[in-house]
ROZAVO-109390 format. One record per atom (N, C-alpha, C, O): x negated, y, z; residue number from 1; atom name. Coordinates in nm, 4 decimals. Example, Ala and Ser with C-alpha at 12.3 -4.5 7.8 and 13.67 -1.06 7.14 Angstrom:
<r <-1.3190,-0.5690,0.7800>,1,N>;
<r <-1.2300,-0.4500,0.7800>,1,CA>;
<r <-1.3200,-0.3300,0.7800>,1,C>;
<r <-1.4236,-0.3319,0.8465>,1,O>;
<r <-1.2850,-0.2250,0.7080>,2,N>;
<r <-1.3670,-0.1060,0.7140>,2,CA>;
<r <-1.2900,0.0030,0.7870>,2,C>;
<r <-1.3409,0.1138,0.8039>,2,O>;
END
This chain:
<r <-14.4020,-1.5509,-11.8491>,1,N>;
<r <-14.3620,-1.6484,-11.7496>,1,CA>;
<r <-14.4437,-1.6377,-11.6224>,1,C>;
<r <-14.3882,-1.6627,-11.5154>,1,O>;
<r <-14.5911,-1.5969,-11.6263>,2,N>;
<r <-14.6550,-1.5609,-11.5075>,2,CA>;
<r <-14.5720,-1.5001,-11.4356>,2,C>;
<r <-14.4902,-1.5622,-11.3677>,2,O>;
<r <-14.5784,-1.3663,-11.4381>,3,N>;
<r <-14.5027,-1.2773,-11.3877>,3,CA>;
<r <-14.4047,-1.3289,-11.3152>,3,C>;
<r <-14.3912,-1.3017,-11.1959>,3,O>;
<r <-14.3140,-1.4215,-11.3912>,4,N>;
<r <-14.1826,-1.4616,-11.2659>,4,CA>;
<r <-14.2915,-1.5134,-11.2079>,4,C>;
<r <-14.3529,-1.4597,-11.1157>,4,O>;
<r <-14.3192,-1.6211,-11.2609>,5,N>;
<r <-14.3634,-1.7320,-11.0791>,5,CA>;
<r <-14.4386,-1.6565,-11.0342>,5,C>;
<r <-14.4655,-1.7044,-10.9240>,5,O>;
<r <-14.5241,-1.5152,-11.0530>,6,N>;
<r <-14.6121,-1.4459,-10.9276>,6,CA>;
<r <-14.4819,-1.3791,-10.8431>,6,C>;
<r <-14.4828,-1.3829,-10.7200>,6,O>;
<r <-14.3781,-1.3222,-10.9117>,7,N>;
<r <-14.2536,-1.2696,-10.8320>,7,CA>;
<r <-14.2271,-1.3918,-10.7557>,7,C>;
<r <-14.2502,-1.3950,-10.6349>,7,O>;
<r <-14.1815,-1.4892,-10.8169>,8,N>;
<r <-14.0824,-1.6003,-10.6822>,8,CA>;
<r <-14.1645,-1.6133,-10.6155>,8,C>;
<r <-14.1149,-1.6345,-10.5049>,8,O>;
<r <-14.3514,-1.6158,-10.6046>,9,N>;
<r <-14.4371,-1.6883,-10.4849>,9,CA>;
<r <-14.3755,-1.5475,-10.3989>,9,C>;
<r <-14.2962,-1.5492,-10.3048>,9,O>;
<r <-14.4377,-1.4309,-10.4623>,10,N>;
<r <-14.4414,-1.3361,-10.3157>,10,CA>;
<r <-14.2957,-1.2689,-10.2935>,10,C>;
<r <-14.2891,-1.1543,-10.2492>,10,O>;
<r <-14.1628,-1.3529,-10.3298>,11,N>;
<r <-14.0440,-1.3556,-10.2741>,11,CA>;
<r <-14.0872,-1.4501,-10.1890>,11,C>;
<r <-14.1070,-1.4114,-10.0738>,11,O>;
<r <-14.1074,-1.5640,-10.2133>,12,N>;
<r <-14.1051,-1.6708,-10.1134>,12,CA>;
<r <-14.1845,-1.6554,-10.0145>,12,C>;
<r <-14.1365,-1.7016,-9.9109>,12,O>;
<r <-14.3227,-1.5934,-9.9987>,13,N>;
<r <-14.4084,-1.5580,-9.8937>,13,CA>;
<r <-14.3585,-1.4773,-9.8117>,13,C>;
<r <-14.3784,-1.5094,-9.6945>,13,O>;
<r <-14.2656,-1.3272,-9.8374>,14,N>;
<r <-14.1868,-1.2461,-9.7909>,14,CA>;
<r <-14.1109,-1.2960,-9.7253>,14,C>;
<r <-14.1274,-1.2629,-9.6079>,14,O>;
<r <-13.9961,-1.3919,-9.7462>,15,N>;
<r <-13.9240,-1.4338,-9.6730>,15,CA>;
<r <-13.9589,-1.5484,-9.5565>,15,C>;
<r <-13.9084,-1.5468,-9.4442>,15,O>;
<r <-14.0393,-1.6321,-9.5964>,16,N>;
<r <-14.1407,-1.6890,-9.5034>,16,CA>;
<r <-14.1774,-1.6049,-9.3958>,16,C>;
<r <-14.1181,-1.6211,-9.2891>,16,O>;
<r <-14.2699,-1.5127,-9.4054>,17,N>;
<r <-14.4040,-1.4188,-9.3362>,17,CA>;
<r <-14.2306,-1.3866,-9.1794>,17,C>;
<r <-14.2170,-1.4181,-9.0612>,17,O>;
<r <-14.1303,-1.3008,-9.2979>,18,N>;
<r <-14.0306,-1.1853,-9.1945>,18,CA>;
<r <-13.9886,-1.3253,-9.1184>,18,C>;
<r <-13.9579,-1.3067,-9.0006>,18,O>;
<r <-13.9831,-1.4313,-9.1533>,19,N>;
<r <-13.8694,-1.5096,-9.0409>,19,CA>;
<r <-13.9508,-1.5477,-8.9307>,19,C>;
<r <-13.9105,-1.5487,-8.8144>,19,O>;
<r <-14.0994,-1.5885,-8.9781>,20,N>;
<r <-14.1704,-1.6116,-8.8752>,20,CA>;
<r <-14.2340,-1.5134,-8.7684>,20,C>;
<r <-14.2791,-1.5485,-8.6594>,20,O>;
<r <-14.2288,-1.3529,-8.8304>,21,N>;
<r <-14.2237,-1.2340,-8.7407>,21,CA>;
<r <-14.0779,-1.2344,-8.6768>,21,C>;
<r <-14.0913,-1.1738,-8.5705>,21,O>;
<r <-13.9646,-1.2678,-8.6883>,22,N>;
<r <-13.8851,-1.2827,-8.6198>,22,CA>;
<r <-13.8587,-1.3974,-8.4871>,22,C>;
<r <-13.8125,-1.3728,-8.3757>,22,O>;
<r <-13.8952,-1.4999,-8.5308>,23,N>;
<r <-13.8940,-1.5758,-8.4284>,23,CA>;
<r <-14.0201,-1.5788,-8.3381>,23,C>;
<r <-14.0113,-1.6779,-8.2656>,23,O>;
<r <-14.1235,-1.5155,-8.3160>,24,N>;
<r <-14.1702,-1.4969,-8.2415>,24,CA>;
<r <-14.1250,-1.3731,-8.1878>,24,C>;
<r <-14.1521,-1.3766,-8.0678>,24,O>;
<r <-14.0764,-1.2788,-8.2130>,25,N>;
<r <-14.0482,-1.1478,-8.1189>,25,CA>;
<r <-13.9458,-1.1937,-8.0207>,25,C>;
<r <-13.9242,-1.1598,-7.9043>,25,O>;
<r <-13.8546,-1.3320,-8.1470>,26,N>;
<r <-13.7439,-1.3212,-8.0761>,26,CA>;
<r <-13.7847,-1.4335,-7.9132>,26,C>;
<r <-13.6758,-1.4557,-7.8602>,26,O>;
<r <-13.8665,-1.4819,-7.8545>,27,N>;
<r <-13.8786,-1.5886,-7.7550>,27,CA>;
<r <-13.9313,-1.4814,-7.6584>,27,C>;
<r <-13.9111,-1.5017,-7.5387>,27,O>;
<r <-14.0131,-1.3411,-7.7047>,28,N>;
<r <-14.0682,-1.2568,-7.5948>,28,CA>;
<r <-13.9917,-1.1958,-7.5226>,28,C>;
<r <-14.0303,-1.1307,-7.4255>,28,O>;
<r <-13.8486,-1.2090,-7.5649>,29,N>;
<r <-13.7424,-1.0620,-7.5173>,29,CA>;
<r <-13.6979,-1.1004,-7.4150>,29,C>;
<r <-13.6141,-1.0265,-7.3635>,29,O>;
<r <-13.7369,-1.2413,-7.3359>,30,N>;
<r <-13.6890,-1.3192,-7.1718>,30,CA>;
<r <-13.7272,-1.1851,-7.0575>,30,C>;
<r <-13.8236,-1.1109,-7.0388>,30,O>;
<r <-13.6028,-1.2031,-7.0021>,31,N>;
<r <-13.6399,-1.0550,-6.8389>,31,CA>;
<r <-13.7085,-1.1349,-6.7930>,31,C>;
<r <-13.6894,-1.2551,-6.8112>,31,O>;
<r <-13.8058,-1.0868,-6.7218>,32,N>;
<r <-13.9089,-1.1152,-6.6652>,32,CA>;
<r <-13.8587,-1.1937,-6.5106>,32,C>;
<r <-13.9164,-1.2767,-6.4403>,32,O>;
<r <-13.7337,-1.1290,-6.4980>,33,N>;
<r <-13.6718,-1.1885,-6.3667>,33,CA>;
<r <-13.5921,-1.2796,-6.3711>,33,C>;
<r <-13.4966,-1.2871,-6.2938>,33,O>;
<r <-13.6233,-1.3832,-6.4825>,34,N>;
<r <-13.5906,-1.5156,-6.5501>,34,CA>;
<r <-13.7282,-1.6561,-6.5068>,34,C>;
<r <-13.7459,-1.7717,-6.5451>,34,O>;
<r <-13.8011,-1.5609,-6.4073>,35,N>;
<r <-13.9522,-1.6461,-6.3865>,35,CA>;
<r <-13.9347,-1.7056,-6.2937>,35,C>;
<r <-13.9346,-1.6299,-6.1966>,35,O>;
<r <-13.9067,-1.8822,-6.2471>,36,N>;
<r <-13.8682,-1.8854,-6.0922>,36,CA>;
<r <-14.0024,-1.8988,-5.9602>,36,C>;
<r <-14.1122,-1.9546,-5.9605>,36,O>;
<r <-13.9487,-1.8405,-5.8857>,37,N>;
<r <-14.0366,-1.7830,-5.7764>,37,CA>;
<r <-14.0860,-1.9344,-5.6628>,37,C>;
<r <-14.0031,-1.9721,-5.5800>,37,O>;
<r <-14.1679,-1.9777,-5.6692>,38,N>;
<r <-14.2194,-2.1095,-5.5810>,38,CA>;
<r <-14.2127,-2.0501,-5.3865>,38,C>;
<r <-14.2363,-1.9347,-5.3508>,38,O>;
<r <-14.1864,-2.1312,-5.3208>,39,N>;
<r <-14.1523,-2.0857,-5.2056>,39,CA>;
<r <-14.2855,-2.1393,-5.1494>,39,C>;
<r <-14.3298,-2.2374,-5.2093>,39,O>;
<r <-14.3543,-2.0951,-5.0499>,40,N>;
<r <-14.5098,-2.1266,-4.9998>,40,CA>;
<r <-14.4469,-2.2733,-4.9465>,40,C>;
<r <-14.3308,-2.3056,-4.9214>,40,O>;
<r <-14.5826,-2.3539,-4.9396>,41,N>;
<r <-14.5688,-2.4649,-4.9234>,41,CA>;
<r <-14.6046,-2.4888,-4.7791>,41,C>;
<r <-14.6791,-2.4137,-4.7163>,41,O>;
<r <-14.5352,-2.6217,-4.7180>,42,N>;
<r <-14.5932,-2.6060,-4.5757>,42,CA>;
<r <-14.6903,-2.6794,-4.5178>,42,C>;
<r <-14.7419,-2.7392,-4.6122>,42,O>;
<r <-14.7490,-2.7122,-4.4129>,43,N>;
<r <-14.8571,-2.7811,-4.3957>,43,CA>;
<r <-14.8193,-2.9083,-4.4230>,43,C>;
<r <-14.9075,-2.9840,-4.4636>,43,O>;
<r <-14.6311,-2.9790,-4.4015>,44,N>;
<r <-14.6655,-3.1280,-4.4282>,44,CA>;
<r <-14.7050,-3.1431,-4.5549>,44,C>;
<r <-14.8000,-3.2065,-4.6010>,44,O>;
<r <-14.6039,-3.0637,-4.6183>,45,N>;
<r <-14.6022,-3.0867,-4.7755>,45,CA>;
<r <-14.7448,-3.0697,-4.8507>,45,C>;
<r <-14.7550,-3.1128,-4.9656>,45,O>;
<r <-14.8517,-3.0092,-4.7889>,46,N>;
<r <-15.0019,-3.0103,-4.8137>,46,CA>;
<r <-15.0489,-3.1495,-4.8089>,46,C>;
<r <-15.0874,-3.2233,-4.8997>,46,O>;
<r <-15.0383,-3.1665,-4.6965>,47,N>;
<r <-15.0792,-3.3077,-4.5849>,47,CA>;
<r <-15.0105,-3.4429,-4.6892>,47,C>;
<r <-15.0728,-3.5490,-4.6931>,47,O>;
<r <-14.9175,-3.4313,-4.7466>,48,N>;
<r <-14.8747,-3.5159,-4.8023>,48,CA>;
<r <-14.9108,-3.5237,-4.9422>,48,C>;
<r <-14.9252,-3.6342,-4.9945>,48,O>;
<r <-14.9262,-3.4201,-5.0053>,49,N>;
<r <-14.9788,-3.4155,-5.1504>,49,CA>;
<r <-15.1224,-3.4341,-5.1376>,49,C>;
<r <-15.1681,-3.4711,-5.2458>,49,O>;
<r <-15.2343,-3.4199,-5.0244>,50,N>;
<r <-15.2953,-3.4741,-5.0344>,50,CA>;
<r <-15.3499,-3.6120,-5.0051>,50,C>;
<r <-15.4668,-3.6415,-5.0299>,50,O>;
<r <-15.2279,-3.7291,-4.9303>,51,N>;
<r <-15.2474,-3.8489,-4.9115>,51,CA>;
<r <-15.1835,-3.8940,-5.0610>,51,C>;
<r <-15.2146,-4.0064,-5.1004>,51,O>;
<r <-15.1318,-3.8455,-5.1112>,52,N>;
<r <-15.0949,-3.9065,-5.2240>,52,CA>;
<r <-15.2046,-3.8958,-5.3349>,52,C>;
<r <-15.2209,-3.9837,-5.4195>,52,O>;
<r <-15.2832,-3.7735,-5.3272>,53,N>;
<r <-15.3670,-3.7608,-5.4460>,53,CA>;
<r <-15.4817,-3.8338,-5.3819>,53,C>;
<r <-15.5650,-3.8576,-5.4693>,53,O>;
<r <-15.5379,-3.9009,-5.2075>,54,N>;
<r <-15.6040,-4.0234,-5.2479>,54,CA>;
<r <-15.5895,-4.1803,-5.2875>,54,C>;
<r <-15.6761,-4.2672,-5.2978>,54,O>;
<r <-15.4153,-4.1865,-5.3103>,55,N>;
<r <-15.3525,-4.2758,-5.3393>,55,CA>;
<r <-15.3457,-4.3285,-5.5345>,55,C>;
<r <-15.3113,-4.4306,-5.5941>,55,O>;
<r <-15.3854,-4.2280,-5.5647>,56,N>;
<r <-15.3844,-4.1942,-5.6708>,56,CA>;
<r <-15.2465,-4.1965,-5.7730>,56,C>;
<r <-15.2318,-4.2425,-5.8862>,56,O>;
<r <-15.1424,-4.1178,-5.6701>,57,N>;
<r <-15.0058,-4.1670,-5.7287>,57,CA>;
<r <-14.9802,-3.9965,-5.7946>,57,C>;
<r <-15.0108,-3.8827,-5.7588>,57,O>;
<r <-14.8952,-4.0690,-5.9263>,58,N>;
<r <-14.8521,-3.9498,-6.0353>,58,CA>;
<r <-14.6810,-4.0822,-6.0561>,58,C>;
<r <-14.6384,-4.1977,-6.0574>,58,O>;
<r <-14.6449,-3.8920,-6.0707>,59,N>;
<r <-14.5128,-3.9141,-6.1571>,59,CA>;
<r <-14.4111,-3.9536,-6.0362>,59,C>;
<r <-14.4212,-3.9200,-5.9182>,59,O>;
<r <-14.2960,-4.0455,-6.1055>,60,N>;
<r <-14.2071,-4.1329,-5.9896>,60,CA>;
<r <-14.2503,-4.1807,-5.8843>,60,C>;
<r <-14.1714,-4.1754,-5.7899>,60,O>;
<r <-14.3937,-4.2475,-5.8569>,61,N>;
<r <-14.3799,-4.3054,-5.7686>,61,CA>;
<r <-14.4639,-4.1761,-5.6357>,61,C>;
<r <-14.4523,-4.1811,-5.5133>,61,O>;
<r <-14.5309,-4.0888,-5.7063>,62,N>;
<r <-14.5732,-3.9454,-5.6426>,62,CA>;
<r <-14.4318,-3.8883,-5.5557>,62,C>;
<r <-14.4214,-3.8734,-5.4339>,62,O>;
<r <-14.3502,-3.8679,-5.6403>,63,N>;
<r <-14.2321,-3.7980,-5.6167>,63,CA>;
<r <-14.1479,-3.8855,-5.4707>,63,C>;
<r <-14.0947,-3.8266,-5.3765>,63,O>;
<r <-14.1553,-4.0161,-5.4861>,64,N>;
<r <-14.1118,-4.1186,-5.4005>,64,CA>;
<r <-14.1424,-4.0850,-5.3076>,64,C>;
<r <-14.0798,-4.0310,-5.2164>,64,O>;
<r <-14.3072,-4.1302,-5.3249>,65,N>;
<r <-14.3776,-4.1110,-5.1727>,65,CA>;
<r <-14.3985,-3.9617,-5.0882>,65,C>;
<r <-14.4247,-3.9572,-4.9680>,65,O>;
<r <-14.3796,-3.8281,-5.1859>,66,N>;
<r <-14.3486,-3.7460,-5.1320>,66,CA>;
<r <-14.2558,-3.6812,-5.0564>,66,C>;
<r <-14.2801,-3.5963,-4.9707>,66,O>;
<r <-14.1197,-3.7336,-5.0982>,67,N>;
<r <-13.9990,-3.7531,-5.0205>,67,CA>;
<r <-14.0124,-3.7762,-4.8964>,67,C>;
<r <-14.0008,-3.6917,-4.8077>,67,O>;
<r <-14.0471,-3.9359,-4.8765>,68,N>;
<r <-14.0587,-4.0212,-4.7878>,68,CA>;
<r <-14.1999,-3.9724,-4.6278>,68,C>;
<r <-14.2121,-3.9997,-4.5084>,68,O>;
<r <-14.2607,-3.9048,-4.7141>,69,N>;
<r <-14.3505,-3.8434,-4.6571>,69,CA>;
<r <-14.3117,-3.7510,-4.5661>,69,C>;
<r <-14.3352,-3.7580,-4.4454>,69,O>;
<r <-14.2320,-3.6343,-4.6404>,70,N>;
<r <-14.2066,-3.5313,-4.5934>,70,CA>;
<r <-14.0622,-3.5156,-4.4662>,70,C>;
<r <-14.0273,-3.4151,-4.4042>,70,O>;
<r <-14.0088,-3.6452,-4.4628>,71,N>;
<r <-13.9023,-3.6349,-4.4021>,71,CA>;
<r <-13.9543,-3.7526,-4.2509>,71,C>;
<r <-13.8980,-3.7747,-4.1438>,71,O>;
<r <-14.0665,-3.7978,-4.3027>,72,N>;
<r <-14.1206,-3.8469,-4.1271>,72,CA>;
<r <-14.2066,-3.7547,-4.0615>,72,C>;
<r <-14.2467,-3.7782,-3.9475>,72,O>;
END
C-alpha cells in the first residue's frame, strides 16, 4: 500500500510542479510593444503635482485638483 500512496504523492506533485511551470512562462510571452509609453510631462503639470503634494492630496481629490489646475 506504500508504494501506491508514494505513486499518487509524486503523481500529484508532477502535476502540480508542470502547471505551475506553465503559468508562469505563460504571463512572460507579452510583446514588449504592449508597454505604454508616458509622454514627458510639462512644466504646468510639474507645477501642479507639486502644489498638490504640499496639499497633501492623494487619490480623487489629487486627480480633481489636478485637472482644475492644469486647465488655468
Amino acid at each position: 500500500m506504500t508504494m501506491k500512496m508514494f505513486f499518487a504523492a509524486l503523481g500529484t506533485v508532477a502535476l502540480l510542479s508542470s502547471g505551475a511551470a506553465y503559468a508562469q512562462t505563460a504571463t512572460t510571452d507579452k510583446p514588449a510593444a504592449a508597454k505604454k509609453v508616458q509622454a514627458p510631462r510639462t512644466e504646468k503639470s510639474l507645477e501642479c503635482s507639486k502644489q498638490a503634494d504640499e496639499k497633501g492630496l492623494h487619490g480623487k481629490p489629487r486627480k480633481k485638483f489636478m485637472s482644475t489646475c492644469k486647465k488655468a
